[in-house]
C-alpha positions in Angstrom: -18.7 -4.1 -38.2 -15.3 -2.9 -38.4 -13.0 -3.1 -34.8 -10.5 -0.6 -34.5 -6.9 -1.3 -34.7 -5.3 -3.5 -32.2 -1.6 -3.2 -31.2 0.2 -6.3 -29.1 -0.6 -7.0 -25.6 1.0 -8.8 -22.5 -0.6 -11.9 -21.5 0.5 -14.3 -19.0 1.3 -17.7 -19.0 2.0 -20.3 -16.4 5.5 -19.2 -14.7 5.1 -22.3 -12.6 4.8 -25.6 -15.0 5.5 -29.0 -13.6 4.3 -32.3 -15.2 5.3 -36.0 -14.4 5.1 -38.8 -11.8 5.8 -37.8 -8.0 5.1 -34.2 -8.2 2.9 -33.9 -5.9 5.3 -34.8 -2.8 7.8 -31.9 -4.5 5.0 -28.9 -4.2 7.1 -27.6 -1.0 9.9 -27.4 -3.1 8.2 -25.7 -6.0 7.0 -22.7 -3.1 10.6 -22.7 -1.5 12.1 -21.6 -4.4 9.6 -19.3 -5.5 9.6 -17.7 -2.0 5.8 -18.6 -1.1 6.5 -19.7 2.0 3.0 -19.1 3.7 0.1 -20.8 1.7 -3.8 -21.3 1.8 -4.8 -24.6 0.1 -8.6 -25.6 -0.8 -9.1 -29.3 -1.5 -11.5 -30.9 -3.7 -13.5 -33.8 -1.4 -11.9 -36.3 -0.3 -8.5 -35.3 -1.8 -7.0 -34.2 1.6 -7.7 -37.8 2.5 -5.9 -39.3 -1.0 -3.2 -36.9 -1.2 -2.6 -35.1 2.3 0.0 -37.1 3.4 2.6 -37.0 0.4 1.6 -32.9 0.4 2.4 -32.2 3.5 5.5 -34.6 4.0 6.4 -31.5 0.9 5.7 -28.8 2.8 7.1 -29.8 6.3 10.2 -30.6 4.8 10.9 -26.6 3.5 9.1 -25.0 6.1 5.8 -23.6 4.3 3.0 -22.6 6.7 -0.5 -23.3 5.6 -2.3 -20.2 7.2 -5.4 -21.7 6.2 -7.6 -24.9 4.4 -10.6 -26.3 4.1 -12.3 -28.3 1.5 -14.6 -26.9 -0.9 -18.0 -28.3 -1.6 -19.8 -24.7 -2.4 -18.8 -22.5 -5.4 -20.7 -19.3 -4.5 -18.9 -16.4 -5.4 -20.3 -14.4 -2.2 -18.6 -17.3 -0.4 -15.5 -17.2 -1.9 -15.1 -13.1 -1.8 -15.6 -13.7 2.2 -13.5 -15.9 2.6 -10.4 -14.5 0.0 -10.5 -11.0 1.9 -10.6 -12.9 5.6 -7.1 -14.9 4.7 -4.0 -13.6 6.2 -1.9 -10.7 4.6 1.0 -12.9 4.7 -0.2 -15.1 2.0 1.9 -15.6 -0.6 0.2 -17.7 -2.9 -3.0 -19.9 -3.0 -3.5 -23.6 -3.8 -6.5 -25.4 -5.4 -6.1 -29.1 -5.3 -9.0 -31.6 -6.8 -11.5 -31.1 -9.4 -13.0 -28.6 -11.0 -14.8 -26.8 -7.7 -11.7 -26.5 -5.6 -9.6 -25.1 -8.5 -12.1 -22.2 -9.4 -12.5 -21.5 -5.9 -8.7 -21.1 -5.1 -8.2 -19.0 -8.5 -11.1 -16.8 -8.2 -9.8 -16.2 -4.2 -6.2 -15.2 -5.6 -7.3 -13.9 -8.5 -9.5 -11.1 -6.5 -6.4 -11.1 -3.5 -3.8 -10.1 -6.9 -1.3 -13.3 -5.5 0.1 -16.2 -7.4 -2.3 -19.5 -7.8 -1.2 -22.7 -8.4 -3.5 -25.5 -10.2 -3.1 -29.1 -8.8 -5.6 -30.7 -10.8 -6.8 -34.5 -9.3 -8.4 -35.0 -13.1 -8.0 -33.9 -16.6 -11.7 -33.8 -17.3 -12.0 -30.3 -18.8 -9.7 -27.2 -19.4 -10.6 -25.7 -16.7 -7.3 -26.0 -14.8 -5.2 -24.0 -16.8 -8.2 -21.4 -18.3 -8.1 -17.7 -16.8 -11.6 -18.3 -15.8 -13.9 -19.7 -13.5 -17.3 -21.7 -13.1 -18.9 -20.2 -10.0 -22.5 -19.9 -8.4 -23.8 -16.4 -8.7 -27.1 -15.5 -6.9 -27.8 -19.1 -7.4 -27.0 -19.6 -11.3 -23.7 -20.8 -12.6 -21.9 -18.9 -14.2 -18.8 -18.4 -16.4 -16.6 -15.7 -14.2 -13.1 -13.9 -15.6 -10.0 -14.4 -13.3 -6.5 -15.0 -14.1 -4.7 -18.1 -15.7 -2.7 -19.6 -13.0 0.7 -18.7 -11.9 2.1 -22.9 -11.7 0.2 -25.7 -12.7 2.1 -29.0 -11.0 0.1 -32.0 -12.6 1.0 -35.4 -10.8 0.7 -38.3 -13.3 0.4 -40.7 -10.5 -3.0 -39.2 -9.6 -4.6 -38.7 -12.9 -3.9 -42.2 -14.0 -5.8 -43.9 -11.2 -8.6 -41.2 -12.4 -11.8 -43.5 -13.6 -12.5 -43.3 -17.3 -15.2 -41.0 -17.5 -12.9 -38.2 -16.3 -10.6 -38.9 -18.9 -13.4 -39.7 -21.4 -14.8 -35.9 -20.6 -11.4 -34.6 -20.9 -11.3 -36.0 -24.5 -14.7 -34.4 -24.8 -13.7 -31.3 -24.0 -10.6 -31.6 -26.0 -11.9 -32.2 -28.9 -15.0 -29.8 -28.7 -12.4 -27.4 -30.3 -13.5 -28.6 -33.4 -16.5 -26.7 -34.1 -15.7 -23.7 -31.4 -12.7 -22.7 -34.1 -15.5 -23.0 -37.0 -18.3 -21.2 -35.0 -15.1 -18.5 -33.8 -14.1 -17.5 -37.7 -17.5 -17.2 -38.9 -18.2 -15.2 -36.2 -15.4 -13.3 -37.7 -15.8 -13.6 -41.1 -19.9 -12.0 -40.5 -17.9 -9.5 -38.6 -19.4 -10.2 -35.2 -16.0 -11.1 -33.1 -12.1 -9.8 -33.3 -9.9 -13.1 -34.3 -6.7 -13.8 -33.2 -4.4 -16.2 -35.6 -1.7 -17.0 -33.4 -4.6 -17.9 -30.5 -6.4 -20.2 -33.6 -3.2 -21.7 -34.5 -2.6 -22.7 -31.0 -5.4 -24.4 -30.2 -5.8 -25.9 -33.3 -1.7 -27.8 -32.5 -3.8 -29.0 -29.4 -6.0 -30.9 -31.1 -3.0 -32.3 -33.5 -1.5 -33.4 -30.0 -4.5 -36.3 -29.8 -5.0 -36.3 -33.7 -1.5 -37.6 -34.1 -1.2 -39.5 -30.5 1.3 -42.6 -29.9 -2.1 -44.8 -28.5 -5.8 -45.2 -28.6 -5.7 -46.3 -25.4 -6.8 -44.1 -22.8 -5.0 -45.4 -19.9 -1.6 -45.0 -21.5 1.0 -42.8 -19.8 2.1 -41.3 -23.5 -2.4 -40.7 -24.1 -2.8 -39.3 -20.6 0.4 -37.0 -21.1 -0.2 -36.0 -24.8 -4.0 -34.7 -23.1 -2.6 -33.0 -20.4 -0.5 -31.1 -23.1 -2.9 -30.2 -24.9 -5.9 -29.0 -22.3 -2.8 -26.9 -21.6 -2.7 -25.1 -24.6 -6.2 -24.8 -25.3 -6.0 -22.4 -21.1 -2.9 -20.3 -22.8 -5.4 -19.9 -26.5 -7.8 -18.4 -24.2 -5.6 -16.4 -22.5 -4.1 -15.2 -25.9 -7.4 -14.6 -27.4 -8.6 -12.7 -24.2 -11.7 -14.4 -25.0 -13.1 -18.6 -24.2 -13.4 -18.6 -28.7 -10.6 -21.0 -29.0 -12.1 -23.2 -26.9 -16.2 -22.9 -26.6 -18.7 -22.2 -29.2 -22.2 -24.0 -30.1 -21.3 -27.1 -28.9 -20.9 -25.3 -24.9 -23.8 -23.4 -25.3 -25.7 -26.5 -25.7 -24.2 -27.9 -22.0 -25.0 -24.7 -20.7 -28.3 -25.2 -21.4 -28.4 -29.1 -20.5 -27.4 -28.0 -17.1 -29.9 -25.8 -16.5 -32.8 -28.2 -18.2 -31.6 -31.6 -17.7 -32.6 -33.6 -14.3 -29.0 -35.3 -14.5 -26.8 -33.6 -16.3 -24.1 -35.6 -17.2 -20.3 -34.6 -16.8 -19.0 -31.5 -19.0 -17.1 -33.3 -21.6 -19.1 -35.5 -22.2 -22.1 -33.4 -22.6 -20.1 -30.7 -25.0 -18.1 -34.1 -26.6 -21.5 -35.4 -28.6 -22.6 -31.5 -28.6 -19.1 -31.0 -31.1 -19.8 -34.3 -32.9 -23.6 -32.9 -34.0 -22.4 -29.3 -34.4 -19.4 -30.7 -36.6 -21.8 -32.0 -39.2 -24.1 -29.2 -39.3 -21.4 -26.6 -40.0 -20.1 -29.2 -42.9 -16.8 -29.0 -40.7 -13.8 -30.2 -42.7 -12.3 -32.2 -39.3 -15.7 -33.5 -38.7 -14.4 -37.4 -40.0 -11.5 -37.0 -38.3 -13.4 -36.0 -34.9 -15.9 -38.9 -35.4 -12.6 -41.6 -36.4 -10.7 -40.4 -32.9 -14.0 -40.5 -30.8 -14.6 -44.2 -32.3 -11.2 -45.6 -31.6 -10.8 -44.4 -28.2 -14.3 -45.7 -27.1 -15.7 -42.3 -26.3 -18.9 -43.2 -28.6 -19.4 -46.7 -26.6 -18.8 -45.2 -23.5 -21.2 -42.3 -23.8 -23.4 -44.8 -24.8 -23.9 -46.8 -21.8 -25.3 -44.1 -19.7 -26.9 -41.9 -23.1 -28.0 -38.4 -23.1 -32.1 -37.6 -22.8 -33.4 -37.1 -26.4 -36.5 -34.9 -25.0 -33.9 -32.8 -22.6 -31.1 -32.7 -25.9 -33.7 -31.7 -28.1 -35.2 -28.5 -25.4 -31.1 -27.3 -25.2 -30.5 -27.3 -28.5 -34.1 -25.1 -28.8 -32.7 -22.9 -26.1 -28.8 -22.8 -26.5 -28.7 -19.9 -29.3 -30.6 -17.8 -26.2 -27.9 -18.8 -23.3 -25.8 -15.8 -24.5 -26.5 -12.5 -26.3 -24.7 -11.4 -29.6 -22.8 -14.4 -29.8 -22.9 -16.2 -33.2 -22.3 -20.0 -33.9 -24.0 -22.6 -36.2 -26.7 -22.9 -34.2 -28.1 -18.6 -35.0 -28.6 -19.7 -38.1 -32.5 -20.1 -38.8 -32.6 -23.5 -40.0 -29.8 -25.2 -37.2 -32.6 -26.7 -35.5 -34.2 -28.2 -37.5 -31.2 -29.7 -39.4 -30.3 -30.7 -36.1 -32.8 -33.1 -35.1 -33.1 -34.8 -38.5 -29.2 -35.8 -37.5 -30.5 -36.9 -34.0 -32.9 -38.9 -35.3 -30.8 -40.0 -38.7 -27.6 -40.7 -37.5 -26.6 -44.0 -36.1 -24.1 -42.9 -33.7 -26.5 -39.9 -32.4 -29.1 -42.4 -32.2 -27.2 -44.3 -29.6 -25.5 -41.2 -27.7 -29.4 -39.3 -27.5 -32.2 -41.7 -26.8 
């Protein structure tokens, strides 16, 4: 299949980008400037409890109304229309601050009211936060929605080191899952199925040689949690680039997707789509496949997956299912034999054998 010719485009980036210790207490500062001086905020639970008081202290001291808040604990996108067109015409930007819930609620709300967002994320357990779209509820299924990339990102170092390890650990999973969603992406190309775009490749591949060439194994040091900040951050502006979620989801999500609708538990996002890269990795003979399997082993990801493993019987009926969760999309796992390949690993491979049981 041959795609017409494709001339540049605009794409937006965050204007808005703030990253270190104490930023949190300097978001009223941040909207003063910008002239946002009337806000909505939604709060991930129990942030408004951790965080409120530093926030505000921010906001009282340049004058920003909040017009309104709540906290989020429903992602329905009927829910989130209502309440985006009932907020105040004065408005001048929207604020999502917690985990992955509050922040798609606040961008899809501002992204449907055409005013600036700004991503406070309380975790760095997926990409989410800087990605121009959402994971929402429609008519009762989740669902991947298009929105905008944010307008700021302010990311408070103080709150995502006190984050407990499996947020991080998922955030490495995620991370890293760009290993076989750039393989899955340029064969997809290459059989003439998708458009490629270099410069969006290139990017996300320098996010993953953020963590391959990292200062620390440990997970809990400032220079590890900064260096995965940074690079979550570039694999958002890839997809933004690409116009498409290629740079940054390929067989490896498909096979979450389908965990969360099949699996009683399902387990955290990164961590599901983490081991989902490691088994994809080998079946598409993926040239960073070592490397992937040397960074998950010395930052503990393996053991810690480990510890709470992933159902062999539910692993096993996602990876039947995954090719199915979307139509005309090619990775490793279209190809006739994937499956089967793929549980002679699960049931070969000593690390699978501990992550899948």
């Amino acid at each position: 299949m041959k795609y017409p010719f494709m001339t540049n485009r605009q794409i937006n980036i965050p204007y808005l980008l703030k990253i270190g210790n104490g930023k949190i207490a300097k978001i009223g500062k941040y909207l003063f400037d910008k002239d946002m001086t009337e806000i909505a905020i939604f709060w991930g639970e129990g942030m408004q409890s951790l965080f409120g008081e530093k926030f505000y202290t921010g906001l009282k001291e340049h004058n920003i109304i909040i017009s309104h808040e709540q906290t989020v604990n429903d992602i329905a996108i009927e829910q989130i229309t209502t309440t985006a067109f009932s907020l105040s015409a004065n408005v001048k930007a929207i604020i999502g601050l917690g985990g992955g819930k509050a922040l798609d609620y606040a961008k899809y709300a501002a992204y449907l009211l055409r005013i600036p967002y700004i991503s406070v994320p309380s975790s760095t357990s997926n990409d989410g936060f800087c990605s121009p779209s959402c994971s929402l509820t429609v008519n009762g299924a989740r669902k991947t929605v298009k929105s905008s990339i944010p307008y700021g990102v302010v990311i408070d170092l103080d709150i995502i080191e006190k984050c407990p390890p499996i947020f991080i650990y998922s955030g490495v999973g995620d991370m890293f899952s760009k290993v076989s969603a750039l393989w899955d992406w340029k064969q997809a190309f290459l059989k003439g199925y998708e458009r490629y775009n270099d410069f969006a490749s290139m990017l996300s591949y320098n996010s993953l040689d953020i963590l391959f060439l990292r200062h620390s194994s440990n997970i809990y040091a400032p220079q590890f949690q900064r260096s995965l900040v940074n690079s979550l951050l570039y694999s958002g502006i890839a997809m933004e680039i690409a116009g498409t979620s290629r740079p940054a989801s390929g067989s490896e999500h498909l096979i979450s997707h389908a965990l969360d609708k099949i699996a009683k538990r399902p387990q955290m996002h990164g961590l599901q789509v983490g081991v989902a890269s490691y088994l994809c990795a080998m079946l598409q003979n993926n040239p960073f496949a070592n490397g992937l399997k040397e960074v998950f082993t010395q930052i503990g990801f393996f053991d810690f997956v480990a510890k709470n493993p992933l159902n062999k019987s539910e692993f096993i009926e996602a990876l039947r299912i995954a090719p199915s969760i979307k139509n005309n999309y090619y990775t490793i796992l279209s190809e006739p034999d994937s499956f089967e390949k793929a549980i002679k690993l699960i049931e070969n491979d000593e690390i699978l054998k501990k992550l899948i049981i």
